[in-house]
C-alpha positions in Angstrom: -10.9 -94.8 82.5 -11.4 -97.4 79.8 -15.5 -97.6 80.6 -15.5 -93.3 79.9 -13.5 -94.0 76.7 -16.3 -96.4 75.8 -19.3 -94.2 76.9 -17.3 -90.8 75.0 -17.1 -93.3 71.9 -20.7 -94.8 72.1 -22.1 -91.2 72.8 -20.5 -89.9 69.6 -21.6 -92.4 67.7 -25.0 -91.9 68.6 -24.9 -88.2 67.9 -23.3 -88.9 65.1 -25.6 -91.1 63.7 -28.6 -88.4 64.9 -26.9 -85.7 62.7 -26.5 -87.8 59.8 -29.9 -88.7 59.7 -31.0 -85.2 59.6 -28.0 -84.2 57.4 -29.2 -86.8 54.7 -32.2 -85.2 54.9 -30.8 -82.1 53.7 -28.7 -83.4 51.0 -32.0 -85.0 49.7 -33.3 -81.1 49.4 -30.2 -79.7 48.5 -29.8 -82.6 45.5 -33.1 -81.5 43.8 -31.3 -77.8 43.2 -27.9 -79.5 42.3 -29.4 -81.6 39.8 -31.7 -79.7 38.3 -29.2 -77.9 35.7 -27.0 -80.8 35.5 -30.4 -82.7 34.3 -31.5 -79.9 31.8 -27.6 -79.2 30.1 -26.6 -83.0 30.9 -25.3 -83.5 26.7 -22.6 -80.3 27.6 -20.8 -82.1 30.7 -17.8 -84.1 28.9 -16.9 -88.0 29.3 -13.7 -87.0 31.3 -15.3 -85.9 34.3 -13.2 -87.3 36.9 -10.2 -85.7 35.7 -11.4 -82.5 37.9 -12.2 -83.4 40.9 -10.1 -81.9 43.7 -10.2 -82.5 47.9 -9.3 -80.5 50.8 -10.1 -78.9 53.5 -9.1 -77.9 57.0 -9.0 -78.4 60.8 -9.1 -75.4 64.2 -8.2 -76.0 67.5 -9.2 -73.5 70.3 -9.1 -72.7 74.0 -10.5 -70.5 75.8 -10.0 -69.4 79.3 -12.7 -67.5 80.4 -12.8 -64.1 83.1 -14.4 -65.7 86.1 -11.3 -68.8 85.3 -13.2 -71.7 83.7 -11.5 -73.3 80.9 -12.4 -74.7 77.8 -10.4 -76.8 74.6 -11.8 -78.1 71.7 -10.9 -79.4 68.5 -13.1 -76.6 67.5 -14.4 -78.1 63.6 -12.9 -80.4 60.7 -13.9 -79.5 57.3 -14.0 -81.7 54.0 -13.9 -80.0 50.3 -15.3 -81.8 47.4 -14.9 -79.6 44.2 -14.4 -80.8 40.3 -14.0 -78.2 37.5 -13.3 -79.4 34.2 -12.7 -77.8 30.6 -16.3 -77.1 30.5 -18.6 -74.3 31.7 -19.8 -76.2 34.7 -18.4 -76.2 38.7 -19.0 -78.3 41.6 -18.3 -77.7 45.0 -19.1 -79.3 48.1 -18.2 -78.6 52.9 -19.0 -81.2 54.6 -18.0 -79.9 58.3 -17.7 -81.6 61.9 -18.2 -79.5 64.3 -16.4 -79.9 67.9 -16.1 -83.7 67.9 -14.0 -83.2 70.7 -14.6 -80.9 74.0 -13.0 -80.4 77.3 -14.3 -77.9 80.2 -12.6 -77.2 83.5 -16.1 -78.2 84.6 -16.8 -81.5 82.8 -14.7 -84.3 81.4 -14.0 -84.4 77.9 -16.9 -85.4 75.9 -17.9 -85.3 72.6 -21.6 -84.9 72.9 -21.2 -81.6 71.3 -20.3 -83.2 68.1 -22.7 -81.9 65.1 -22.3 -82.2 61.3 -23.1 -79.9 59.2 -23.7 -79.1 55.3 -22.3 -75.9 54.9 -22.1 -75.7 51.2 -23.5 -77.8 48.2 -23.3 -76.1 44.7 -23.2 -76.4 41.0 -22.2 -73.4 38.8 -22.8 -72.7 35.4 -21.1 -70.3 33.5 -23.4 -68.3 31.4 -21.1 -65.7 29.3 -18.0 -63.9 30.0 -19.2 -61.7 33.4 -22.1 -64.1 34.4 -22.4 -67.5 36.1 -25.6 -69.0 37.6 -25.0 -70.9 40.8 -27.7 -73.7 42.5 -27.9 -75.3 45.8 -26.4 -74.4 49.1 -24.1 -71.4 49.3 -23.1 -68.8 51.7 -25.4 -65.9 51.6 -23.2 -63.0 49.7 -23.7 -60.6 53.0 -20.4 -58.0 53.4 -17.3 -60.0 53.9 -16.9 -62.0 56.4 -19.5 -64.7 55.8 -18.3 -65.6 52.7 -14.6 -66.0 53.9 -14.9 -67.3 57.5 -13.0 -70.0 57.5 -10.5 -70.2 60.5 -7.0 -70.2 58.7 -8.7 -67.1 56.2 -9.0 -64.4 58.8 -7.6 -62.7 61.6 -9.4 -63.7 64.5 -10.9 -67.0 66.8 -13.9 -65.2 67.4 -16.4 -64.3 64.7 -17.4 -60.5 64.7 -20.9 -60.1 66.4 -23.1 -58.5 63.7 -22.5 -61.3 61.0 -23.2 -63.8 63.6 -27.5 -62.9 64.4 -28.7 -60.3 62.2 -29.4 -62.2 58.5 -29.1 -66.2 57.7 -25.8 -67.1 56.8 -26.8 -69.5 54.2 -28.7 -69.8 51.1 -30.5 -72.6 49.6 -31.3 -71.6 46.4 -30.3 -70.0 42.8 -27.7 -66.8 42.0 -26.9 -65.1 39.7 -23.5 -63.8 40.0 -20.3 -62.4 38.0 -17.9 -59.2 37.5 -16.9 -56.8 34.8 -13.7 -54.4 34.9 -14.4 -51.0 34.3 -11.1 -48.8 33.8 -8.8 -50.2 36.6 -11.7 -50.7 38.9 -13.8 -54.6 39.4 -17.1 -54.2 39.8 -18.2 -58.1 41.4 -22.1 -58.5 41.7 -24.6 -61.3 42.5 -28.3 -61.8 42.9 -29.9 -64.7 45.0 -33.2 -65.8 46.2 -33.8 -68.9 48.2 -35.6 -71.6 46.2 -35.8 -74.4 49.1 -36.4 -73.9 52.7 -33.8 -74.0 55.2 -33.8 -77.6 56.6 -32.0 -76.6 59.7 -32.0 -73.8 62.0 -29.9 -71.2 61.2 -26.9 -70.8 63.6 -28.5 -67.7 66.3 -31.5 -67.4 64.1 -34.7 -68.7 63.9 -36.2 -70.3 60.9 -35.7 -68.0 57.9 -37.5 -68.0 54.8 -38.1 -66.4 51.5 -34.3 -64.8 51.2 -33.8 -62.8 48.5 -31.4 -60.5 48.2 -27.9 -58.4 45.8 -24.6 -57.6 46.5 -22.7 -55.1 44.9 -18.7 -54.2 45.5 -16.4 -52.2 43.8 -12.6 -52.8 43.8 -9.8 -51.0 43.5 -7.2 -49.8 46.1 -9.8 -50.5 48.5 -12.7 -52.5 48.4 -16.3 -50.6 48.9 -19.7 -53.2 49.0 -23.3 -52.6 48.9 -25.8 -55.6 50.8 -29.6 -55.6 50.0 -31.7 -58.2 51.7 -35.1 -58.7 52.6 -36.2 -62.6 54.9 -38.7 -63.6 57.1 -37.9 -65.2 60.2 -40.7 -67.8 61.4 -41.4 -67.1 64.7 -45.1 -67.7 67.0 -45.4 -64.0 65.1 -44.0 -64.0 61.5 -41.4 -61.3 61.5 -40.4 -59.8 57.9 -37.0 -57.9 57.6 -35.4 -55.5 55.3 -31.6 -55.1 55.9 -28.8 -53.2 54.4 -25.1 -53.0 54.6 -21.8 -51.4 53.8 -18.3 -53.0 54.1 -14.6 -51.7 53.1 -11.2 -52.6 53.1 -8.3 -51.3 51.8 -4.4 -52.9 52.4 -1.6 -49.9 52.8 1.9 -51.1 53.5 1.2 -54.5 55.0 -2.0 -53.0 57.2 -5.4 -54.4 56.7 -8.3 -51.8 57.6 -11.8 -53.7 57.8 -15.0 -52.3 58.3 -18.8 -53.8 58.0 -22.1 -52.0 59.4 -25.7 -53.3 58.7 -28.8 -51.8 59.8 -32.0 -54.0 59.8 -35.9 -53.0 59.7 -39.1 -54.2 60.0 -41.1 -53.8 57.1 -43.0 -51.3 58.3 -40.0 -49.3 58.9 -39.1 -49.5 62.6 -35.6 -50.7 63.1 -34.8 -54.4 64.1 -31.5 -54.5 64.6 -27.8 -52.9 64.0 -24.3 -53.9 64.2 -21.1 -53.6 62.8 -17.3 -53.9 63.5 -13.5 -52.0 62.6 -10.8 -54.1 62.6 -6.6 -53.3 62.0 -4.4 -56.1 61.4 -0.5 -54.7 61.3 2.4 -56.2 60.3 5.4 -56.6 63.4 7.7 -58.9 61.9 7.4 -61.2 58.6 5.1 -63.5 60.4 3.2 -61.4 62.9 1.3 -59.3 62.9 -1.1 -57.6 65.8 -5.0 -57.3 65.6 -7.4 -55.1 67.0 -11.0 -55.2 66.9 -14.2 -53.0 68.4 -17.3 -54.4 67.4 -20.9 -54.6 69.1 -24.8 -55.1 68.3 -28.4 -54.3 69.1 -30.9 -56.7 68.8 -34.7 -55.4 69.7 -35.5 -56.2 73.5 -32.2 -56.9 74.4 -29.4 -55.0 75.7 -26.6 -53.7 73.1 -23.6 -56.2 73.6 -20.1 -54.8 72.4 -16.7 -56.5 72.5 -13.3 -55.2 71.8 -10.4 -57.3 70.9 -6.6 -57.1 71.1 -4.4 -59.9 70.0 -1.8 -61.3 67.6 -2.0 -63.6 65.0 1.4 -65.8 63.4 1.0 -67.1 60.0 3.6 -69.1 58.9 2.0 -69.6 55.4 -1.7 -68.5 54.0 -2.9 -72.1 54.9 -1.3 -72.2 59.1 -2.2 -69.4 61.2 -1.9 -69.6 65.5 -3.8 -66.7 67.0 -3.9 -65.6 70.7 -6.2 -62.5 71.7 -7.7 -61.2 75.0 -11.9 -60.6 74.0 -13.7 -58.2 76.7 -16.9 -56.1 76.6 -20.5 -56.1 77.7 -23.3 -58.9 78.1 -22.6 -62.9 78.0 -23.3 -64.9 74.4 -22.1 -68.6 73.9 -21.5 -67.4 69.8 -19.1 -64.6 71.8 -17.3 -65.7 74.6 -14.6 -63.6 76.4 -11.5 -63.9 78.4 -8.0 -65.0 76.5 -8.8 -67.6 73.7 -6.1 -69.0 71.5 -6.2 -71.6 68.5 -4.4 -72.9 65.2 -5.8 -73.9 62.2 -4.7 -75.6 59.5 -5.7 -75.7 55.7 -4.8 -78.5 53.6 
């Protein structure tokens, strides 16, 4: 028992060190965007820097015990924040994440040769006027919803919804524009990004993408409507170009939480390339749980349309500590979608 020990430690150390190497890669590309403003408007950052910095984060658990009875546990990712705001106009923030350092199968022994880091975000904003801020580096592409607040004790569910996971790049390397202006009762929040540096790493179910550019539009109120424009290229033996757009709503009535997002994606030469979307309810049973239902499916071109539907509960004892348990069924077999009863707990601190 004390040899495996060694080998699980030496193993993760080695991958460790393999992901770091490639991870200071990135931050070597992501730096050049981060520094470039803070180079050109260096004389309006004040002496008292440190004064704002700020660090958090959080950690998910999940297991998963799949239809045909294999098992899985992991400790699923632990995520660093790095953020400073000061009295001035500019923002930093900063996810440093570590993915499954820890992995069990009914199969296999524990291991943790899963273990990957990654860079999810690395930004500086600038505040430009009242309704606009100008944002550089690496930041989650503004794409309906649920990208930009996936973090596992922020929604409802273990399992990610299958359109946001394949159909555009999650991430952004490069410059937006961003901001929002009230207009009578309603908020109208808007942003405009293109990618400035290549991806260094693969996006998660998608090939290389390049030459993102794309706007986001949404209008609140007592619900939420948005608007997603966005054209990429994915590079592939043959360079595909896409054009994609999507609508996503929610509206909160009485302690239930309707959430919708649909995108439909094209060649540029108008043939389609792709759909998806999802519904999902989340009602209130008591003061800490609440149930969750989900239909949600995709079509990808040459493959057969996968679909899943969900049914679960979810326990949140505060906004920051959430346990979920939910039984996931439907058609077709993806590791980014896996079925069967899968529960987990996360934690943000």
């Amino acid at each position: 028992m004390h040899t495996i020990s060694k080998i699980n430690t030496t193993l993760l150390k080695v991958n460790l060190m393999r992901e770091f190497s490639t991870l200071l890669k990135s931050w070597l590309v992501y730096a050049i965007l981060v520094s470039i403003p803070l180079l050109a408007y260096a004389e309006t950052i004040p002496a008292n820097t440190l004064d704002g910095f700020s660090l958090g984060g959080y950690a998910a658990t999940k297991a998963n015990i799949h239809p045909d009875g294999n098992k899985e546990v992991d400790l699923q990712n632990l995520s660093l924040f790095l953020g400073w705001e000061g009295d001035s106009r500019w923002r930093l923030f900063s996810e440093l994440e570590l993915e499954k350092p820890l992995y069990w199968a009914s199969d296999s022994k524990l291991t943790v040769n899963q273990a990957k880091l990654n860079l999810e975000r690395l930004y500086v904003d600038y505040n430009l006027s009242e309704n606009l801020n100008l944002r550089t580096g690496r930041f989650f592409s503004p794409v309906g919803r649920w990208n930009l607040i996936h973090a596992d004790p922020l929604v409802w569910t273990t399992t990610r919804p299958l359109a946001t996971t394949r159909l555009f790049p999650q991430s952004t390397n490069g410059v937006m524009l961003f901001g929002s202006k009230s207009i009578d009762t309603k908020i109208v929040d808007y942003s405009v990004y293109v990618e400035a540096l290549k991806n260094e790493d693969k996006e998660r179910n998608l090939g290389d993408a390049d030459n993102l550019k794309g706007i986001h539009v949404s209008l609140s109120g007592d619900q939420v409507l948005g608007l997603s424009l966005l054209e990429f290229n994915e590079l592939t033996p043959i360079d595909k170009k896409y054009r994609m757009i999507g609508l996503d709503f929610q509206t909160k009535i009485k302690g239930w939480e309707l959430t919708a997002e649909g995108f439909q994606r094209y060649f540029t030469n108008g043939s389609t390339s792709g759909s998806g979307g999802y519904i999902q309810v989340a009602a209130p049973i008591t003061s800490n749980w609440y149930a969750v239902t989900r239909l949600d499916g995709i079509q990808m071109p040459n493959e057969d349309n996968t679909s899943r539907w969900l049914v679960g509960a979810a326990w949140k004892k505060t906004r920051g500590q959430i346990f979920k348990i939910e039984y996931v069924g439907g058609s077709g077999e993806l590791s980014e979608a896996p079925k069967g009863l899968i529960t987990s707990f996360s934690l943000l601190f």
